[in-house]
C-alpha positions, -999 to 999 in steps of 0.1 A, spaced: 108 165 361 105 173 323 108 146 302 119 150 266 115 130 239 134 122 210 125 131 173 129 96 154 126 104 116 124 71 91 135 71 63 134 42 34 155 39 3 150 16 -28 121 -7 -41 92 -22 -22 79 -57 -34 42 -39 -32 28 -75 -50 45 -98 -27 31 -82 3 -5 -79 -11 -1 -118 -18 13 -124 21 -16 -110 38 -43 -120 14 -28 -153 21 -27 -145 62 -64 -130 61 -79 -156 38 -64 -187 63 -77 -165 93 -115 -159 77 -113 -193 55 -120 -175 26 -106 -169 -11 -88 -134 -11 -70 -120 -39 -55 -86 -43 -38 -70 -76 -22 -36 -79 -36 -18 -112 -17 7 -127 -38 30 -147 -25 43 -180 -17 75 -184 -49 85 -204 -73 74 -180 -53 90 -152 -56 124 -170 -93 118 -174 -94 113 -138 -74 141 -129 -98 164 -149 -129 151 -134 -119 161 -100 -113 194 -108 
């Protein structure tokens, strides 16, 4: 007998709290390891990301 499987596709909608969750699991990881870890999302401006862009051309 053939089994068939179903195609699942996700999808999300809206915002995602991208900080919060950086700040959960450094919290979760740094208890686990006893250690001091911090993360921070850094948005490049838009010069720099042009500069980028260009160099890896």
């Amino acid at each position: 007998m053939e089994s068939k499987k179903e195609k699942v596709e996700t999808k999300i909608y809206g915002t995602f709290p991208m900080q919060r969750f950086l700040d959960t699991l450094s919290m979760i990881v740094s208890n686990k390891y006893n250690a001091d870890i911090t993360a921070k999302i850094v948005i490049p401006d838009e010069e720099q990301q042009q500069h980028q862009d260009k160099e890896a051309v």
